[in-house]
LOTORNU-812563 format. One record per residue (C-alpha): residue in three letters; x, y, z. Coordinates in steps of 0.5 Angstrom, whole numbers, plus 500, padded with zeros to 3 digits. Example, Ala and Ser with C-alpha at 12.3 -4.5 7.8 and 13.67 -1.06 7.14 Angstrom:
REM residues 2
ala525491516ser527498514
REM end
This chain:
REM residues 336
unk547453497unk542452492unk537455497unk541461498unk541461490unk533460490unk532466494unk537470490unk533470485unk525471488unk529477491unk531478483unk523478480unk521481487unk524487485unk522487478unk515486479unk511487487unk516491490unk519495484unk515501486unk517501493unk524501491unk523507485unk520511491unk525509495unk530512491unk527518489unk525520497unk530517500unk537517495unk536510495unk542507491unk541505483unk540497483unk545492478unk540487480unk543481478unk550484481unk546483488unk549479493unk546476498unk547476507unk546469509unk543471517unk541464521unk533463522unk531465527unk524463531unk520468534unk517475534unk519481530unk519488534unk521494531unk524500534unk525507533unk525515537unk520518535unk519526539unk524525545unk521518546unk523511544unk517506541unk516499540unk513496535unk510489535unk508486529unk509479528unk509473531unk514467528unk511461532unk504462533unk500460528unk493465530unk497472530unk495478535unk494485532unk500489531unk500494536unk506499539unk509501546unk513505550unk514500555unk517493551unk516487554unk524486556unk527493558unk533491555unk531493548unk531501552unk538501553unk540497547unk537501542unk540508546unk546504544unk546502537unk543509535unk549512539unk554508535unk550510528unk550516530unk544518526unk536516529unk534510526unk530504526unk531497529unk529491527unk529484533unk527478533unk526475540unk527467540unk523463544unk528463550unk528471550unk534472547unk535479542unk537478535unk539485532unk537485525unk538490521unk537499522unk536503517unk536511517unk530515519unk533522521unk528526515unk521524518unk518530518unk512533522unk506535518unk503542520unk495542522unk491547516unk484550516unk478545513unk473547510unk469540508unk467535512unk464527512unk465524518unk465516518unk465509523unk472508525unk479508525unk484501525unk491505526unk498502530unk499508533unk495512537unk499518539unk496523535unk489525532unk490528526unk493525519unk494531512unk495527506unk495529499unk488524496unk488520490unk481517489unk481510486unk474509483unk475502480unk468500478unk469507473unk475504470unk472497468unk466502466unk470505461unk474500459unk468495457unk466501453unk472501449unk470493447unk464495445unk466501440unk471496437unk466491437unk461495433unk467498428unk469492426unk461490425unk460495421unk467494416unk466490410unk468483410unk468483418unk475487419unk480486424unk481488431unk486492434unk486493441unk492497442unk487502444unk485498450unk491496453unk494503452unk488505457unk489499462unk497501462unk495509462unk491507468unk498504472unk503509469unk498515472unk498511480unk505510479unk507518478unk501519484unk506515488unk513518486unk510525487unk508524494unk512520499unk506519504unk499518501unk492517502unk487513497unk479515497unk476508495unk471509492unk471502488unk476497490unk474490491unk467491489unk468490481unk467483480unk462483475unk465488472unk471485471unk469479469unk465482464unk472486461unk475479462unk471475458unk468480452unk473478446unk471471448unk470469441unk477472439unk480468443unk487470441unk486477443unk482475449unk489471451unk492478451unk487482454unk485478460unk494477461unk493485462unk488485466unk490481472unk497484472unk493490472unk489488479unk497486482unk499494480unk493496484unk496492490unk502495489unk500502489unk495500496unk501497499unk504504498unk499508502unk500509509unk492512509unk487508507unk479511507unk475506505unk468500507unk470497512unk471490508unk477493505unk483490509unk491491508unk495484511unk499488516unk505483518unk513486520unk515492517unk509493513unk504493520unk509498523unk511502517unk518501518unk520501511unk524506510unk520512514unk514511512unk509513518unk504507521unk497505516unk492508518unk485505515unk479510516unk473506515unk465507514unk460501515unk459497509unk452497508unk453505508unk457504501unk453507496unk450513502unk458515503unk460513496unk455519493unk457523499unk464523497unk462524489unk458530492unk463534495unk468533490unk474530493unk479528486unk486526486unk490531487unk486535493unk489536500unk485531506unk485531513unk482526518unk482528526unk480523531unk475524537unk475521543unk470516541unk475515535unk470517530unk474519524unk472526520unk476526512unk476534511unk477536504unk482542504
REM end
């Protein structure tokens, strides 16, 4: 009981903090119920060892996606089949979703003896099928990482994250309050309501983002690569240590928002170091009716020569892209 209770509550401030938007979206898209957190139970279901697949039908045909793998400690890349490795799972999945009766997603886990353990479905009768558009701007980059490789085109509304002149603005705003109380008789006191209200616009514009459209893609422009910057922010009210206190709490939740709103995404077009963990649900895009992720990638010594690219042709937040894929999987992001 006390371990039932113990993954109670992380399920609890789970919800409250890193998957808080997920479930927002969830009910906003999908007609999610509203959530009594702490009226939530909980089903206990035996551990199981083994390797997560998931399965849906997708255009007339069922698809099968392996994601995880339990025991072994080195994880393959997740990848998707029509043909799973165990027949059965073609007919069992005819079976549940006839007895649903609604076209749905299914979770396994296949034990190390072979044996199929349903888990969970899940409804995904509203996906939808985007419709190709004329383009008329275009940068071709390096590479393409995606799960499913039916199709060759991806339409997505933009948002453009452009970190380095977030952290650019924001040591700004500590400069200005610093020369303010310079300049005030007797030394004066900071008020850096200023500076956290800018911090938390940031995240409250990445959450709208994310509640205006179901499926998105993030341009990153600067994502990881703000270090110095960070730290500078981080570390400039040093001598008022107080208010240094507030501010660097602020900041480091701010690059755990930034995560939260990247997870998100199901298009990522971005240097290749830039990475997302795919494990279950997440590396097959499962979670409700979200499509695969696909990462559309450019090399990394080519980062400041793509960056100055994308600024020249003026993709924003808000602009309508398109990435095709050619039969070299070289990918094209055409600004609509």
């Amino acid at each position: 009981m006390g371990g039932i209770r113990y993954a109670r509550n992380k399920m609890i401030k789970l919800a409250t903090t890193s998957k808080r938007l997920s479930i927002l979206r969830q009910q906003h898209f999908n007609h999610a119920p509203e959530l009594d957190l702490q009226q939530m139970g909980v089903i206990v279901m035996p551990f199981i060892d083994g390797s997560s697949v998931m399965a849906k039908k997708l255009c007339g045909y069922w698809e099968f996606g392996y994601s995880r793998d339990r025991i072994h400690k080195v994880q393959s890349e997740p990848y998707i089949t029509r043909t799973p490795h165990d027949r059965r799972l073609v007919q069992l999945s005819k079976d549940i979703q006839a007895y649903l009766g609604f076209r749905c997603e299914i979770e396994y886990i296949i034990a190390a003896d072979g044996t199929i353990h349903v888990v969970q479905a899940k409804d995904i009768s509203n996906i939808d099928i985007l419709e190709e558009k004329e383009n008329y701007q275009a940068i071709m980059l390096d590479g393409v990482r995606r799960i499913r490789r039916r199709r060759n085109y991806r339409e997505r509304p933009l948002y453009v994250m452009d970190n380095r002149t977030f952290y650019i603005d924001l040591i700004s705003l500590c400069e200005e309050l610093l020369d303010a109380r310079e300049q005030a008789e007797g030394g004066g006191e900071i008020d850096i309501s200023k500076m956290i209200a800018f911090i938390k616009g940031y995240e409250a514009s990445l959450e709208d983002f994310a509640l205006r459209h179901q499926r998105y893609a993030v341009l990153g422009l600067a994502i990881q690569d703000t270090v110095e910057l960070f730290q500078i922010a981080n570390h400039y009210l040093d001598d008022l240590p107080d208010l240094q206190s507030q501010l660097s709490k602020v900041l480091h939740n701010n690059l755990y928002q930034i995560d939260i709103f990247l997870s998100e995404a199901d298009t990522l077009i971005a240097k290749d170091k830039v990475r997302i963990n795919l494990c279950s649900h997440d590396a097959y895009g499962i979670d409700t009716v979200r499509n695969p992720l696909w990462t559309v990638y450019w090399n990394v010594e080519r980062h400041r020569e793509v960056a100055r690219v994308f600024k020249q042709v003026g993709f924003k937040t808000g602009d309508t892209v398109s990435i095709h894929i050619n039969a070299d999987d070289k990918p094209t992001v055409h600004r609509m």
